[in-house]
C-alpha positions in Angstrom: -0.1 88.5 61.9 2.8 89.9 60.0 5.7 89.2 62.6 8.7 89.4 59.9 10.0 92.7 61.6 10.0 91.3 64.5 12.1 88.6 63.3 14.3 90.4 61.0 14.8 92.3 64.4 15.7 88.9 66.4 17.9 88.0 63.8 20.0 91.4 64.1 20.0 90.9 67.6 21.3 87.4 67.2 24.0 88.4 64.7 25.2 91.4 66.7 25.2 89.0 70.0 27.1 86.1 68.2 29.5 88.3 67.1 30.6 89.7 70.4 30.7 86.4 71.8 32.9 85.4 69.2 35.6 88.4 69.1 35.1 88.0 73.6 33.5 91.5 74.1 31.3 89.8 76.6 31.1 93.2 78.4 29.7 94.6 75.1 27.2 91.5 74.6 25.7 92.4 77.8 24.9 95.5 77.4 23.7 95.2 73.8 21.6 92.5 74.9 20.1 94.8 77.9 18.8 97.3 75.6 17.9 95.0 72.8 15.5 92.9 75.2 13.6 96.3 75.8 14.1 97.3 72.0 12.3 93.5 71.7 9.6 93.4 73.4 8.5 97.4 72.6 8.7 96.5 69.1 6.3 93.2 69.9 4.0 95.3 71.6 4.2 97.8 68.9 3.5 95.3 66.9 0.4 93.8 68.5 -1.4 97.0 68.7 -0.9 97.6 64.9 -2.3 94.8 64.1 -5.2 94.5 66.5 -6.4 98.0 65.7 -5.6 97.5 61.6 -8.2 94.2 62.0 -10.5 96.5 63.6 -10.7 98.8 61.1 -10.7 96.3 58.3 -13.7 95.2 60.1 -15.8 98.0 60.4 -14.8 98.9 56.8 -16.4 95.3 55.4 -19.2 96.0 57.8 -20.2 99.5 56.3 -19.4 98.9 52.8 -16.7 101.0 53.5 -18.1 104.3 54.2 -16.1 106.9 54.6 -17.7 109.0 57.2 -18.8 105.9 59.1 -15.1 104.4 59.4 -13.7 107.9 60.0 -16.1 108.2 63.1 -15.6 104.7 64.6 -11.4 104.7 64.2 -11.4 108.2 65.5 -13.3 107.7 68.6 -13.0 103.8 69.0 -9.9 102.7 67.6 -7.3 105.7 67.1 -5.0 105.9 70.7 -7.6 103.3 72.6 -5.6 100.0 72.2 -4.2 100.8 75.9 -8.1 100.5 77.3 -8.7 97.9 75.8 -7.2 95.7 78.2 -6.5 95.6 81.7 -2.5 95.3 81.7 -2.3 95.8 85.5 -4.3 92.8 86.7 -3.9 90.6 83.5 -7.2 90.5 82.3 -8.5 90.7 78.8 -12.2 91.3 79.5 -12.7 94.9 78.7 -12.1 94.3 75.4 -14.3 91.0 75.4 -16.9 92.9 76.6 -16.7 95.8 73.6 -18.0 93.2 71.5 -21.0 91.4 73.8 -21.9 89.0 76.5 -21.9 86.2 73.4 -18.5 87.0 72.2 -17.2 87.2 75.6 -18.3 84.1 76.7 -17.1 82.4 73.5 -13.9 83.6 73.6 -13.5 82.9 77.4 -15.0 79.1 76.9 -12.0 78.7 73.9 -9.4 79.9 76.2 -10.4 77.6 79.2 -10.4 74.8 76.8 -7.0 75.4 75.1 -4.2 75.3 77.4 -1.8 77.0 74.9 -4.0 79.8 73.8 -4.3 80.6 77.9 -0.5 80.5 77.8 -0.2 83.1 75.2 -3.0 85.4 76.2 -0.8 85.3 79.5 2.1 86.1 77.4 0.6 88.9 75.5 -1.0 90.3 78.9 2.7 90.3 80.5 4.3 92.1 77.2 1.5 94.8 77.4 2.3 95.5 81.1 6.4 95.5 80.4 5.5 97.8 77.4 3.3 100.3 79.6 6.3 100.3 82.0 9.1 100.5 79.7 7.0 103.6 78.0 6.2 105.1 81.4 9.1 104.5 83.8 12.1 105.7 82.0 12.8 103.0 79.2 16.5 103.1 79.9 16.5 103.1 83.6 13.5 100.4 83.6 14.9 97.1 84.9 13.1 94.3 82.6 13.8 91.1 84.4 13.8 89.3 81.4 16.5 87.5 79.6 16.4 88.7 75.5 15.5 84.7 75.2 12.6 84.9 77.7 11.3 87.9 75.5 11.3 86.1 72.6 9.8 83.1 74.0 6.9 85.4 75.5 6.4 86.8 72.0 6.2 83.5 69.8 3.6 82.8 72.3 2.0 85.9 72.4 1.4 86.2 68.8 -0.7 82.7 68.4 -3.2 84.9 70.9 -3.1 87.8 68.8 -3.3 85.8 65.6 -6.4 84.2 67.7 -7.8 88.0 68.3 -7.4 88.9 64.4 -9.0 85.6 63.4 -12.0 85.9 65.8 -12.8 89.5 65.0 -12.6 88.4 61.1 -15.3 86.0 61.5 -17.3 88.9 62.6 -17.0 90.4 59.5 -18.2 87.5 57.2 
């Protein structure tokens, strides 16, 4: 996964942060880092979807020989606005999606996650950012009160994106 936004974004944040600190406008480095801890993890989430959903696509368009109608058809009433059902963000599950794809898949993917205690770390990870993003989106993003530090966020999303690199890598096998 392409995550150099996202850390061109860290590194603002960062910069901005280390400055304040530096000239004592601590008042100023806690608000900027209130917002950009939201602004963070949106942007991951942002990010995740992009990329789950371009994968997708890339898939069925190997898969059809890239047909036109047949891609148009599948991202319009498959892939276009459906990354939120995919998943259930609520109860931190991950096996709608499995299931899209077959009792074998599921149960291959589920057997590598038992077996890998990182990869069940950052499929947490990328569960939890889904469920901050659907609330940030849904309960007033500025009011919302994230109870994470901007450090926790970025922790959650450099594990987070070895489970979505996971997800991309799994659904390319499909396709060869």
């Amino acid at each position: 996964m392409n995550a150099s936004i996202i850390d061109r974004l860290i590194e603002h944040f960062l910069q901005i942060n280390s400055f304040l600190m530096e000239t004592r406008q601590i008042s100023m480095s806690l608000e900027i880092n209130n917002h950009y801890r939201k602004i963070i993890l949106f942007s991951c989430a942002s990010l995740y979807e992009h990329e789950l959903s371009k994968s997708i696509k890339e898939l069925f368009m190997h898969r059809t020989g890239n047909s036109e109608q047949l891609v148009s058809f599948v991202f319009s009433k498959a892939i276009d606005r459906q990354y939120h059902t995919y998943f259930d963000w609520k109860n931190g599950s991950i096996n709608t999606f499995l299931s899209l794809w077959g009792e074998g898949f599921k149960k291959m993917i589920k057997n590598k996650i038992a077996q890998n205690k990182e990869l069940k770390e950052a499929m947490e990870s990328f569960l939890e950012m889904g469920r901050e993003r659907n609330c940030l989106a849904h309960e007033n993003f500025l009011d919302y009160n994230l109870e994470k530090s901007v450090e926790e966020v970025i922790g959650m999303h450099k594990k987070a994106s070895l489970f979505v690199d996971f997800l991309i890598t799994e659904i390319t096998q499909m396709g060869q």
